[in-house]
TIRO-2110 file (N, C-alpha, C; in Angstrom, 1 decimal):
// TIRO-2110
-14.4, -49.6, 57.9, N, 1, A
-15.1, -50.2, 56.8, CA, 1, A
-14.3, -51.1, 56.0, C, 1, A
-13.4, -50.9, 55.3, N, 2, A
-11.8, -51.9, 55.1, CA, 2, A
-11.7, -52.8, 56.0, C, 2, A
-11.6, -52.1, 56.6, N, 3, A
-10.6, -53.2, 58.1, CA, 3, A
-11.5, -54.0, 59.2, C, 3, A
-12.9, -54.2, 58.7, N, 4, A
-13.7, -54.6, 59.2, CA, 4, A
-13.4, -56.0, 59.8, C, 4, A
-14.1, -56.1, 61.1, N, 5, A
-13.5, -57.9, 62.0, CA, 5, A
-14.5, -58.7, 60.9, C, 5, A
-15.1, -58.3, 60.1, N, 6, A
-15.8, -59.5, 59.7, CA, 6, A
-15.4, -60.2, 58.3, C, 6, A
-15.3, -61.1, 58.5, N, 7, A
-15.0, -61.7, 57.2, CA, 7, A
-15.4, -61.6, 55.6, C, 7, A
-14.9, -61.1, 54.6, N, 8, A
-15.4, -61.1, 53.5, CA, 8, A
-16.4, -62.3, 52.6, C, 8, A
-17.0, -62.4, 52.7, N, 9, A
-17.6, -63.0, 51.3, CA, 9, A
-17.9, -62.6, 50.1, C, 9, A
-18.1, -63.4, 48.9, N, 10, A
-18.5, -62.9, 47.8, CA, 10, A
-20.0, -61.5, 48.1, C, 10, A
-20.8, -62.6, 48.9, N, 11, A
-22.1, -61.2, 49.0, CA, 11, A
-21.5, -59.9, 49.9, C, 11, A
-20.4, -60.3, 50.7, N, 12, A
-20.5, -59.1, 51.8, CA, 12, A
-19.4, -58.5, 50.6, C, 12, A
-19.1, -58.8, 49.9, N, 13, A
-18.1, -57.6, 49.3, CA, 13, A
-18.4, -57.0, 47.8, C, 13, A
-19.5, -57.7, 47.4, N, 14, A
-21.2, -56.7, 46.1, CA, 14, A
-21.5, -55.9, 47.1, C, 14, A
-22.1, -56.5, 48.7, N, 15, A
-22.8, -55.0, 49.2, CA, 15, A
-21.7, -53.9, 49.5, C, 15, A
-21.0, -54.1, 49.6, N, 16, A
-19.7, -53.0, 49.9, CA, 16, A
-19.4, -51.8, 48.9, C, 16, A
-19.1, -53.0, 47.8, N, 17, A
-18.7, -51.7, 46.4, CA, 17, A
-20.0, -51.4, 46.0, C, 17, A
-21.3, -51.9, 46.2, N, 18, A
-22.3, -51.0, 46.2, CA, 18, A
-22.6, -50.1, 46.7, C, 18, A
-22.2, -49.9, 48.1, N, 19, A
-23.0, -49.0, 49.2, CA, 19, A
-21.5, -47.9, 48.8, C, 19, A
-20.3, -48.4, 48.1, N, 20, A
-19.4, -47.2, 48.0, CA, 20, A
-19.7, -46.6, 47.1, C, 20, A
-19.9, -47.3, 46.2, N, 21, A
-20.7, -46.8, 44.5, CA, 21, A
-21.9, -45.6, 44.8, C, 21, A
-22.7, -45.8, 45.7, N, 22, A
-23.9, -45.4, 46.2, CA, 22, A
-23.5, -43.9, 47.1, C, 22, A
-22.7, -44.4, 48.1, N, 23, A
-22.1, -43.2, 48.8, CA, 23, A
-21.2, -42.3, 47.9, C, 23, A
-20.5, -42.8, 46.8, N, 24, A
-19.8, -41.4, 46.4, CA, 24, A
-20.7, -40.5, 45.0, C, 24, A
-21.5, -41.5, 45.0, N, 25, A
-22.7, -40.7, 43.8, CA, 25, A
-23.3, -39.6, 44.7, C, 25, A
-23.9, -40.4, 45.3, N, 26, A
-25.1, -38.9, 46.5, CA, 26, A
-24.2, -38.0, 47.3, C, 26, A
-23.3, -38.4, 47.7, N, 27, A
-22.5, -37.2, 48.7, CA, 27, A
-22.5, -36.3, 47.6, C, 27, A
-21.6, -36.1, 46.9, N, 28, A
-21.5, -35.1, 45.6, CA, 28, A
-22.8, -34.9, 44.8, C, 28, A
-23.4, -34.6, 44.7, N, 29, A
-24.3, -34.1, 43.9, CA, 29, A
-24.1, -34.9, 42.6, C, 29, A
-24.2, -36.0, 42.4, N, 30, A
-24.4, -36.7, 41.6, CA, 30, A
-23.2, -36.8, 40.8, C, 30, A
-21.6, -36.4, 40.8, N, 31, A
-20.5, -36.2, 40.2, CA, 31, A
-19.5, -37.2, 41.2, C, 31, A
-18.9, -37.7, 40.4, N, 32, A
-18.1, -38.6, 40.9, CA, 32, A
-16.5, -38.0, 41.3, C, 32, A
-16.0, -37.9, 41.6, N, 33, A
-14.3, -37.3, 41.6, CA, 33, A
-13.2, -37.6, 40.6, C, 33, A
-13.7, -38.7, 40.3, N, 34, A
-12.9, -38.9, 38.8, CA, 34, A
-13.1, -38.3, 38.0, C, 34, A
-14.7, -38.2, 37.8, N, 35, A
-15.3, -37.1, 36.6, CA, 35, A
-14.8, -35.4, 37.2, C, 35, A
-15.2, -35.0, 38.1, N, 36, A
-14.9, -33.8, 39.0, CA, 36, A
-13.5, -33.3, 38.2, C, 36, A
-12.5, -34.3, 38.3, N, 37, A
-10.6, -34.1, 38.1, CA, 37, A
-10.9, -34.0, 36.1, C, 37, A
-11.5, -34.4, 35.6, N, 38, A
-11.6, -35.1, 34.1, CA, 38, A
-12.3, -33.2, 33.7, C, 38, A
-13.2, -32.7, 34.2, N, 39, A
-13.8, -31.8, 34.3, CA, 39, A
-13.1, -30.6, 34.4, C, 39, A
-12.4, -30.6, 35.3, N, 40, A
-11.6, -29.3, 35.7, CA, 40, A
-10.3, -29.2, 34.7, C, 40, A
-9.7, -30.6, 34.3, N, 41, A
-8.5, -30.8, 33.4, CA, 41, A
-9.1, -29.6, 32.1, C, 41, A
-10.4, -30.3, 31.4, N, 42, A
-10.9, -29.5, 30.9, CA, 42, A
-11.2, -27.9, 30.4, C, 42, A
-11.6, -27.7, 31.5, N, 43, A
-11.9, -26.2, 31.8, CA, 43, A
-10.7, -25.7, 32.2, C, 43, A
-10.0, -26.5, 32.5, N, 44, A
-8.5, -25.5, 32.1, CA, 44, A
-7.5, -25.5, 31.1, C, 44, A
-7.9, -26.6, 30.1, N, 45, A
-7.0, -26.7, 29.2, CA, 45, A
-8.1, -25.9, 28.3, C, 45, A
-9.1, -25.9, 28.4, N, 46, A
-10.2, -24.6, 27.3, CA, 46, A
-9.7, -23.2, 27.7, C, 46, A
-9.6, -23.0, 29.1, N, 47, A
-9.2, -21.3, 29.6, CA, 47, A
-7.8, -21.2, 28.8, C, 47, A
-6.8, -22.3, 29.2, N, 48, A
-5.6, -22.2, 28.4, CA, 48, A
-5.2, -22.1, 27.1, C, 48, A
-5.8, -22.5, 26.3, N, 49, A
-6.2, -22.4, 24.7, CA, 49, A
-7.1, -21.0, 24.2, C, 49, A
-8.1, -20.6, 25.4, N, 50, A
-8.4, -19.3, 25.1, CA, 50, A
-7.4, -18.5, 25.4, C, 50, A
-6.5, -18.6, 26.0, N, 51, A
-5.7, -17.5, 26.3, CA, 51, A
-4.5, -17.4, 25.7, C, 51, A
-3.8, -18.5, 24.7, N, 52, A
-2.9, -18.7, 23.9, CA, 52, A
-3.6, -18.4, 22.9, C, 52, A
-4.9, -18.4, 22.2, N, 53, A
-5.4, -17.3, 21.1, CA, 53, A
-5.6, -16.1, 21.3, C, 53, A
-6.2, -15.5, 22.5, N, 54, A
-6.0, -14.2, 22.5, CA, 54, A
-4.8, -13.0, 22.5, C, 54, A
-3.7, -14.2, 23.4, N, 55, A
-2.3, -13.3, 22.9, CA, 55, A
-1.8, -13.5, 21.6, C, 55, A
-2.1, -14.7, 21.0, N, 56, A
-1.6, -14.4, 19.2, CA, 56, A
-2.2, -13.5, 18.8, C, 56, A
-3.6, -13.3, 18.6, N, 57, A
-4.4, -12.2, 17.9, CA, 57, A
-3.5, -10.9, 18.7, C, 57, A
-3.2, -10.5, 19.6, N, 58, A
-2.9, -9.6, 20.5, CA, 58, A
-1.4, -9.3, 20.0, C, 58, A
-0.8, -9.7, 19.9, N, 59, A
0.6, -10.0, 19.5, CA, 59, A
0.5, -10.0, 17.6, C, 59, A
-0.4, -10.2, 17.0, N, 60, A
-0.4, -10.1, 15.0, CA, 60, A
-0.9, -8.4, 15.0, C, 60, A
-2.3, -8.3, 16.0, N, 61, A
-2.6, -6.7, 15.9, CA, 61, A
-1.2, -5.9, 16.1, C, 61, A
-0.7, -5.8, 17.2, N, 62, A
0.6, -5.3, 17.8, CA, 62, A
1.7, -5.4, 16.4, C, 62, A
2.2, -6.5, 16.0, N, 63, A
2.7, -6.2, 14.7, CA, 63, A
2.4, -5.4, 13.4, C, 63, A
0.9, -6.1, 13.3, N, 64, A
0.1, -5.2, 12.5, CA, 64, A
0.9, -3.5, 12.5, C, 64, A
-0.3, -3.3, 13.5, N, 65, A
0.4, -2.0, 13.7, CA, 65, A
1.6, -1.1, 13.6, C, 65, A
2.6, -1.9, 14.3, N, 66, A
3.9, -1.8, 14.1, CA, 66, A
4.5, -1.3, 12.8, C, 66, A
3.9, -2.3, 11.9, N, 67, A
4.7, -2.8, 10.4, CA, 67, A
3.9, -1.3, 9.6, C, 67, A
2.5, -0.9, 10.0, N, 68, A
2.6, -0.3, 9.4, CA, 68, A
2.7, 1.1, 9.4, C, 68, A
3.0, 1.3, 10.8, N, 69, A
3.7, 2.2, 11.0, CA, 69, A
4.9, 2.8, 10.7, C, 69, A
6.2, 1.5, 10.6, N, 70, A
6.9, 1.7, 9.8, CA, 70, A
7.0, 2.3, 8.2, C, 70, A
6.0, 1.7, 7.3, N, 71, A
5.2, 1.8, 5.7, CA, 71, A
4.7, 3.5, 5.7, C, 71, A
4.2, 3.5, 7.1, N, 72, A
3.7, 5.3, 6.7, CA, 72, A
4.7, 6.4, 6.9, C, 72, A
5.7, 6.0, 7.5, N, 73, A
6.6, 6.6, 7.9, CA, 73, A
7.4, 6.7, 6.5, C, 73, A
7.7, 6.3, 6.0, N, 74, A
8.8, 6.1, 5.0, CA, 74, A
8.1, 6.3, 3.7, C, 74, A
6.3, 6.4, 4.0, N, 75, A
5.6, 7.2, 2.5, CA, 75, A
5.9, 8.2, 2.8, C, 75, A
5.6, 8.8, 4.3, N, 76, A
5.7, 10.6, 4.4, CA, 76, A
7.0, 11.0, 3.8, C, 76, A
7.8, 9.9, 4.4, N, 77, A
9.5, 10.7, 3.9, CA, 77, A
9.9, 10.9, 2.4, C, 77, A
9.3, 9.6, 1.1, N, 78, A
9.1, 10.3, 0.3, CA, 78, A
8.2, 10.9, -0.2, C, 78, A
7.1, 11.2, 0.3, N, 79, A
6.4, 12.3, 0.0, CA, 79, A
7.2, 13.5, -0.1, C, 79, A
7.5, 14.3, 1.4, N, 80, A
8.6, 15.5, 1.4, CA, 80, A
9.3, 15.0, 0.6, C, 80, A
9.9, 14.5, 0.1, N, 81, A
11.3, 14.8, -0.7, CA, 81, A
10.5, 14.5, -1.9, C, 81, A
10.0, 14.0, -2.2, N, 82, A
9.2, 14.2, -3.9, CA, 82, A
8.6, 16.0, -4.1, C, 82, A
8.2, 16.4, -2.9, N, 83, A
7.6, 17.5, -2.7, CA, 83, A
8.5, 18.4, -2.7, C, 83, A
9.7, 18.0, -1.9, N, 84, A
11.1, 19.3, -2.2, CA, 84, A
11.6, 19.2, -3.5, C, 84, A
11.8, 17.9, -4.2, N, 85, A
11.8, 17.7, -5.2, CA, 85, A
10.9, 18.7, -6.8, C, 85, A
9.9, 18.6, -6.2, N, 86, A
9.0, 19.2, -7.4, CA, 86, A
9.0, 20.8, -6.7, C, 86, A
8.7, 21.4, -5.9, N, 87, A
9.6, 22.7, -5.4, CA, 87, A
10.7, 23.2, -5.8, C, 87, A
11.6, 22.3, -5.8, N, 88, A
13.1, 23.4, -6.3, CA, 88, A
13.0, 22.8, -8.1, C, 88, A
12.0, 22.2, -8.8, N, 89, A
12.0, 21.9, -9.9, CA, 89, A
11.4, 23.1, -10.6, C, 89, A
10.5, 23.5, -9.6, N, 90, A
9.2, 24.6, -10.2, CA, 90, A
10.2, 25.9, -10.1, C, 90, A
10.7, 26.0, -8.8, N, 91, A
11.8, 27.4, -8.9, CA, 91, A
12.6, 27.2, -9.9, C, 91, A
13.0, 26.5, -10.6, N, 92, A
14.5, 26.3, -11.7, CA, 92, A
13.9, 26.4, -12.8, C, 92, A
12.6, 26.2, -13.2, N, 93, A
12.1, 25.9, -14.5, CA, 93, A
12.4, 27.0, -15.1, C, 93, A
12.3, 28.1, -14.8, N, 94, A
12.5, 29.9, -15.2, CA, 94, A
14.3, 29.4, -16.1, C, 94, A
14.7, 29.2, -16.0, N, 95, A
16.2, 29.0, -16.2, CA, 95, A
16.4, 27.2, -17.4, C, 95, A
16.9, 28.2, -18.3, N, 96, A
17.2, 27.0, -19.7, CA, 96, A
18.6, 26.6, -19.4, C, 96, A
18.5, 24.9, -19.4, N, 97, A
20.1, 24.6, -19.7, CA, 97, A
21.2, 25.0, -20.8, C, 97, A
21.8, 24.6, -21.3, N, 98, A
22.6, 25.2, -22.2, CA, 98, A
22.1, 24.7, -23.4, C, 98, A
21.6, 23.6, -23.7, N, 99, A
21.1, 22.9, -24.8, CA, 99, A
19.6, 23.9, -25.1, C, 99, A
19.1, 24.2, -24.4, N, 100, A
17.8, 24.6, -24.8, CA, 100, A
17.7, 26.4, -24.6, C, 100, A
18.8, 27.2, -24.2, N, 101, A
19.2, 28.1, -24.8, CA, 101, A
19.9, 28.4, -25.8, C, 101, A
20.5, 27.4, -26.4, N, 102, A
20.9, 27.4, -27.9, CA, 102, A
19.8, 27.6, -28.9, C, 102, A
19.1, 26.8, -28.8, N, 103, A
17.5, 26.5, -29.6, CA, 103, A
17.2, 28.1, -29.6, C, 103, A
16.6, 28.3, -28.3, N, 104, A
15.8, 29.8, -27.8, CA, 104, A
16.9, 31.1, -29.1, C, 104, A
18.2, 30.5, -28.3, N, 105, A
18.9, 31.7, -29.0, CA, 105, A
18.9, 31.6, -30.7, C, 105, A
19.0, 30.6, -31.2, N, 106, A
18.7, 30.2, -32.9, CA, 106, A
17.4, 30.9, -33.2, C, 106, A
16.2, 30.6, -32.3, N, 107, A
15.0, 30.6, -32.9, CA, 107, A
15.0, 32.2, -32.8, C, 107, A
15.1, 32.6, -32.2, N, 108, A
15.1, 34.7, -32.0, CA, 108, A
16.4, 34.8, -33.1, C, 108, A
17.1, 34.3, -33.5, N, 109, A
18.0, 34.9, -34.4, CA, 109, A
17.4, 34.5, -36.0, C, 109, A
16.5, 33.7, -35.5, N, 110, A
15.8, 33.8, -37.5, CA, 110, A
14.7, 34.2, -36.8, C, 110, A
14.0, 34.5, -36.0, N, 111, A
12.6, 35.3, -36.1, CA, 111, A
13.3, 36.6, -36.4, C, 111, A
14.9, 37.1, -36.2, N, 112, A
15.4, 38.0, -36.4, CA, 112, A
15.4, 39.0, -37.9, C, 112, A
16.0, 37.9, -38.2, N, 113, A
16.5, 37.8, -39.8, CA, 113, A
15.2, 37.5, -40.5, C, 113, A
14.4, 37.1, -40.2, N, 114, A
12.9, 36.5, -41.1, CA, 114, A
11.9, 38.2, -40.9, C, 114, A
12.3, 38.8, -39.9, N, 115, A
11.0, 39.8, -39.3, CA, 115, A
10.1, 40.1, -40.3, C, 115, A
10.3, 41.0, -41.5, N, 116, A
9.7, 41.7, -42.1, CA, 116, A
8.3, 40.5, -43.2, C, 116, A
9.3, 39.1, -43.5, N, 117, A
8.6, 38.0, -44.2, CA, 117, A
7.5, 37.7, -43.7, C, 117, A
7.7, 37.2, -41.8, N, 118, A
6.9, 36.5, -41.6, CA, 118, A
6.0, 37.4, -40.5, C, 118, A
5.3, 37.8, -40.9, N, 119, A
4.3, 39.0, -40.3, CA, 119, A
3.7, 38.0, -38.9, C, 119, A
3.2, 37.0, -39.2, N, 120, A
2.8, 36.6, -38.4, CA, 120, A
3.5, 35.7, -36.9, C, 120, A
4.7, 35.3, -37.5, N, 121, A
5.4, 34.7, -36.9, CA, 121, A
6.2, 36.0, -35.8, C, 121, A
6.2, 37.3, -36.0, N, 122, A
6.5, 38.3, -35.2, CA, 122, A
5.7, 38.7, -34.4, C, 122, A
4.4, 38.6, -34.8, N, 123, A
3.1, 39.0, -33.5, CA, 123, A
2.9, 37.8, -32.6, C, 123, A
3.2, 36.7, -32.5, N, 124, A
3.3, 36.0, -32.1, CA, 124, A
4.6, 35.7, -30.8, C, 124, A
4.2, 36.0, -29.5, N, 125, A
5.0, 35.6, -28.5, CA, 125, A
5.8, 34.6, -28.7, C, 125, A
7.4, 34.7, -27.9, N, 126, A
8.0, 34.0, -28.0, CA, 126, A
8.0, 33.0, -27.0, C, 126, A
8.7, 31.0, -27.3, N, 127, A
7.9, 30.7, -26.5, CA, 127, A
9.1, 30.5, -25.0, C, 127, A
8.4, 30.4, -23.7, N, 128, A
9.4, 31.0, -22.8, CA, 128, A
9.9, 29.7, -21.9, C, 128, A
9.5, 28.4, -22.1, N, 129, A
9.8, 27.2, -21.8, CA, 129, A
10.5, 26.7, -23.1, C, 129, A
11.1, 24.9, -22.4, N, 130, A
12.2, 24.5, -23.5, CA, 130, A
11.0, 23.3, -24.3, C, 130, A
10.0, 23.0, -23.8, N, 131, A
8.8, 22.3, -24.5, CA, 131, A
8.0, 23.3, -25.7, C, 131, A
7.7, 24.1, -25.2, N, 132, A
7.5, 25.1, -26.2, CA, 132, A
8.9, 25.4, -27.8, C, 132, A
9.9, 25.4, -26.9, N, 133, A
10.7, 25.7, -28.0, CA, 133, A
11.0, 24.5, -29.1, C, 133, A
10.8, 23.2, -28.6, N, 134, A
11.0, 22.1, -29.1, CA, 134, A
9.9, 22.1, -30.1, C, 134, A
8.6, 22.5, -29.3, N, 135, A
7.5, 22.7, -30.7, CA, 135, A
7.6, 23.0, -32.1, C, 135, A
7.8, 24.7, -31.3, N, 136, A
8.2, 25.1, -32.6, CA, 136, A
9.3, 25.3, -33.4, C, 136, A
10.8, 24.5, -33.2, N, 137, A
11.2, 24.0, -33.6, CA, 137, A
10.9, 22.9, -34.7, C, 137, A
10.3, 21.9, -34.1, N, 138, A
9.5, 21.2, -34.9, CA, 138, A
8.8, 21.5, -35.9, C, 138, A
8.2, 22.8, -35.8, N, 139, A
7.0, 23.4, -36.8, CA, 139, A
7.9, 23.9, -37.8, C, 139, A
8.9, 25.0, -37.6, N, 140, A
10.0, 25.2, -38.3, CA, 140, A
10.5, 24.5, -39.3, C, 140, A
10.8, 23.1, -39.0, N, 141, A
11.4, 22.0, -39.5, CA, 141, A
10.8, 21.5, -40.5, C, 141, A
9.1, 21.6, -40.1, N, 142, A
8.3, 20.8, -41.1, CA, 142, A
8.2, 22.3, -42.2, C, 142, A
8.1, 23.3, -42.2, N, 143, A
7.8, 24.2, -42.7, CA, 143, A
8.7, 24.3, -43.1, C, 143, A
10.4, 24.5, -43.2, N, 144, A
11.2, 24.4, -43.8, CA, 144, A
10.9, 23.2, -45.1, C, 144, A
10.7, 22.5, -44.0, N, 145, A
10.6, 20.6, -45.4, CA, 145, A
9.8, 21.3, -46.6, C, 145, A
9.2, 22.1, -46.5, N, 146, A
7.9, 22.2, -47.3, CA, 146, A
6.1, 21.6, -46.8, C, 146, A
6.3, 21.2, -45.8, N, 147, A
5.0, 20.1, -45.3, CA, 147, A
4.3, 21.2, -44.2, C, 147, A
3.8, 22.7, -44.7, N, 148, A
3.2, 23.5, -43.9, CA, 148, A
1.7, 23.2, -43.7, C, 148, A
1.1, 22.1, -43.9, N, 149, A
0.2, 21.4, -43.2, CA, 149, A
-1.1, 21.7, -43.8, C, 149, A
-0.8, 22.8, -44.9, N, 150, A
-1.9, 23.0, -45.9, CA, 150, A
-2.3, 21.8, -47.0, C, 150, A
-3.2, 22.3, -47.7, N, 151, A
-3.4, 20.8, -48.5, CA, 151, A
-2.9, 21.7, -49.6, C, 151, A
-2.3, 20.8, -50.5, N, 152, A
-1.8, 21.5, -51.9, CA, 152, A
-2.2, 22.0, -52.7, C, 152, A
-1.6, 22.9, -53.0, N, 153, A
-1.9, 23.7, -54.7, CA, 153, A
-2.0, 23.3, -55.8, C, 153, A
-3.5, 23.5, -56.7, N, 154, A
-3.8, 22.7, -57.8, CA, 154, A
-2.4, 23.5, -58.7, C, 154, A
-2.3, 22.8, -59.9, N, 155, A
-1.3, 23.1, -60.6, CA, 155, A
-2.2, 24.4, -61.7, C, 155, A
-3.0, 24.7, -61.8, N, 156, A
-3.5, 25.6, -62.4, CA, 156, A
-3.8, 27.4, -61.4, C, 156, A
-3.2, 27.1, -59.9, N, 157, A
-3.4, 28.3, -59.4, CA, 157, A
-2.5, 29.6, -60.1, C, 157, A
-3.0, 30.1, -59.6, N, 158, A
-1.5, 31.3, -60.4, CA, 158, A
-1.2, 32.0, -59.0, C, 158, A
-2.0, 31.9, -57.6, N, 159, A
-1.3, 32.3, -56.8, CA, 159, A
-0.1, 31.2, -55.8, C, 159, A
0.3, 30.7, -56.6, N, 160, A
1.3, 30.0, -55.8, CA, 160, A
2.9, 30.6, -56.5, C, 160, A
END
């Protein structure tokens, strides 16, 4: 068809690249080979791009996970130890340091010395934590000041 004995002319070589034009449309189903190559470049650079997104998402989950596996790990561990923590806190509380056995021991040595005055201050339990004792220390203090939380005595009472 190329190599043909007959000589080219302008018309014999329109009907040529027509009848090529014509032959490579209908053989293929209406797709040319250039388009065919243009097509498939396509559909594989789409498969390729879908598949370079799915291993990122695949690979951030995977970290995901990872990372926060690490985070739970290291809440549990202080958890236990906040929990052994408040454990040997709760066992020790029974037991005053030295500062807050001083108090304890002061405060039982004037509930001592006071007994018979303060009737009430003797029916009254002693207190067996060092918050307690700070209380009423406190209350002491003000009650010593004179500021026993009553409202004052008119100057005409005769029981004061």
């Amino acid at each position: 068809f190329f190599f043909s004995s007959r000589p080219r002319t302008p018309a014999r070589t329109a009907l040529l690249s027509s009848q090529s034009r014509s032959s490579s449309t209908r053989g293929r189903g209406g797709i040319r080979p250039m388009d065919q190559e243009l097509i498939a470049s396509l559909v594989g650079a789409s498969i390729g791009l879908f598949v370079c997104c799915t291993a990122c998402i695949v690979c951030r989950i995977w970290r995901r996970n990872r990372y926060y596996k690490k985070v739970q790990k290291s809440l549990d561990e202080e958890e236990a130890a906040f929990q052994e923590t408040l454990a040997r806190n709760f066992r020790d509380e029974g037991q005053l340091d030295a500062e807050d056995q001083a108090k304890l021991n002061m405060l039982e040595s004037y509930v001592a010395t006071a007994g018979g005055e303060a009737g009430a201050a003797t029916d009254a339990p002693l207190p067996a934590s060092a918050e307690d004792v700070d209380k009423f220390m406190s209350a002491l203090a003000a009650a010593a000041a004179g500021d026993s939380g009553l409202p004052p005595a008119k100057e005409g009472d005769d029981n004061v």
